[in-house]
N, C-alpha and C positions, 0 to 999 in steps of 0.2 A: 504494500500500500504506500501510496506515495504522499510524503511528508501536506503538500495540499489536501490529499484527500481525506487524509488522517484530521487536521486541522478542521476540513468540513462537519465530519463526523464527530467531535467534538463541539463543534457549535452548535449543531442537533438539538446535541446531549444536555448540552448548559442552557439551552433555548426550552428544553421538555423541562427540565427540574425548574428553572424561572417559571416558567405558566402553570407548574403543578401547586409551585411555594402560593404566588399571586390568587390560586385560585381559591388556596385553602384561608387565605387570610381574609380573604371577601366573604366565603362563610362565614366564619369566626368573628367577622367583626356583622355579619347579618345575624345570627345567633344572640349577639352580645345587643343590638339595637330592640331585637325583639323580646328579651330580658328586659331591658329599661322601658319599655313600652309602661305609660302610667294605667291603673287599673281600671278597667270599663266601669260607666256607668253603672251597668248591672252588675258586675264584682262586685262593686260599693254599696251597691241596694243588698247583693248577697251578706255582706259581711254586718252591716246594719240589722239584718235581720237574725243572724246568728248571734250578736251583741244582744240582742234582745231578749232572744231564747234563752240565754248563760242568764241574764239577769234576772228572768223569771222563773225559770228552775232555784235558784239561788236566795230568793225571797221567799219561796214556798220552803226551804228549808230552812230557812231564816225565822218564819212563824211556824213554824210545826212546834209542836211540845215532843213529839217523840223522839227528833234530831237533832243532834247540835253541828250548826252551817261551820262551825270554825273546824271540823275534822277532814268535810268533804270540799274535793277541788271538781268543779266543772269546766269540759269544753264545749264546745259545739262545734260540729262541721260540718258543713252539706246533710243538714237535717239529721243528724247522728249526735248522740248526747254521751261523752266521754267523761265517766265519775271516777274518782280517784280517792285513796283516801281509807279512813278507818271507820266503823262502825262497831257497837257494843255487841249486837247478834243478828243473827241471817233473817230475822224478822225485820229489822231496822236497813237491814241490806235490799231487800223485796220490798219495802216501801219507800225508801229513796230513788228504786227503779221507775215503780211503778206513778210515784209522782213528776217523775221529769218525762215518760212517757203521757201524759195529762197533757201536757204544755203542747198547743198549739202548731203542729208543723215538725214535730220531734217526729220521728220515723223509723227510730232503733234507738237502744242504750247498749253500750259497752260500759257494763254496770264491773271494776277493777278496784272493787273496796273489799277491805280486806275487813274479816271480825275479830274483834280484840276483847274479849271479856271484861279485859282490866282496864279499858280504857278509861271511864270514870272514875275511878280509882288512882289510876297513873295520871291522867290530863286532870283531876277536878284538885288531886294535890299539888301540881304547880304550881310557881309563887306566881308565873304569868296568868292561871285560868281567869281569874277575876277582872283583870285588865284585857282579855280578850271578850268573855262576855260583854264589859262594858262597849267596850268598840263595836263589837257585833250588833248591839243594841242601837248603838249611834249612829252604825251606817244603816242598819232599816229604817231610822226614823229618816236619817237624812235623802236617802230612797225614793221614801213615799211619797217624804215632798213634794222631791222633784217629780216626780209620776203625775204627782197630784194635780200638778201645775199645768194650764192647756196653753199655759205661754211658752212652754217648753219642751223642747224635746226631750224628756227624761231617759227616756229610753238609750239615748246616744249618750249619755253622759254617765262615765265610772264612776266611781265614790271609793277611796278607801281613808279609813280611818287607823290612828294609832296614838292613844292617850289623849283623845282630845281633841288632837290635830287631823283637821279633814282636809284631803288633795281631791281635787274636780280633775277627770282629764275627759280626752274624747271631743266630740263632734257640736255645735249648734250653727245656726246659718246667717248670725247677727250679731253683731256687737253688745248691743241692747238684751239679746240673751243672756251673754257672757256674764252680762253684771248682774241679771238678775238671777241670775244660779248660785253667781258668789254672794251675793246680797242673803236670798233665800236661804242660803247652808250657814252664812255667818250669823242669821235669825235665828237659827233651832236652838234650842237648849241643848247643852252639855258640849256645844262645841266651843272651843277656844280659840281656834284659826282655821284661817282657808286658804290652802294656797291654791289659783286655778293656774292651770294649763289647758284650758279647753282652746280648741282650734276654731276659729270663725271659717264656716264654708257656706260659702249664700249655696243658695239649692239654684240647679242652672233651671231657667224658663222652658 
């Protein structure tokens, strides 16, 4: 083979791995475009409405007298209710299920709580149990409020409490919400601050 031809044949070669390298990088970076892609409309209507479900599962174990809400952890995904968590006996497990099965749009439970005899016993001697009751007690109140309120999207907005101090996060679509969420939660009894993080999102026309 002659030194030209050989040269050819190499430029081929170097010309194929160039448009193979170029080719795979255009995927790569199409892949990576369609990851950053922000979430649909209806993602967001999805995900509002599993925020929903978790919060209404969550308040029915919040008022139940046979449960206590500081043991059990909820998810929700695509209509499926994922419980986490301890319980005292497989009575209190069967009805934890069967009340997040109630809730509106729930369509399975992945019911993953485990039974602990001792768990009254172990959790009510805690020097924490009483300061979680309390808080437990403050975020339903502070809850309902917001539920209560038809100025408000309650349902978008988290609540967590600890000693006192309540954090707002999450969703309303006005400024004038904002403040009356922090207003409405710095009103309640037994709370001593507020600190919001709530996001202003107008709702598109």
């Amino acid at each position: 083979m002659t030194p030209l031809a050989r040269l050819g044949r190499y430029s081929y070669w170097i010309i194929g791995i160039s448009l193979t390298a170029a080719t795979m990088t255009l995927l790569t970076q199409q892949a990576s475009s369609e990851e950053q892609q922000p979430p649909t409309e209806a993602a967001q209507e999805a995900h509002l409405v599993e925020q929903r479900q978790r919060g209404q599962i969550e308040g029915v174990y919040l008022f139940h007298p046979s449960l206590d809400a500081s043991t059990i952890q909820v998810e929700v995904r695509e209509n499926r209710a994922t419980l986490v968590g301890e319980v005292e006996s497989h009575v209190q497990r069967d009805l934890a299920q069967e009340l997040a099965m109630s809730i509106d749009g729930i369509d399975t439970v992945s019911n993953q709580l485990q039974v602990n005899p001792r768990l009254t016993e172990d959790h009510h001697s805690s020097p924490a149990w009483s300061e979680q009751q309390s808080d437990s007690a403050l975020l339903a109140k502070v809850k309902t409020r917001l539920l209560a309120n038809i100025n408000l999207p309650g349902a978008r907005i988290a609540v967590d409490t600890q000693q006192g101090h309540v954090t707002l996060g999450g969703e309303v679509d006005h400024r004038d919400q904002q403040e009356l969420a922090y207003y409405t939660t710095l009103n309640t009894q037994g709370v001593r601050s507020v600190e919001s993080t709530l996001n202003v999102t107008p709702k598109e026309e």
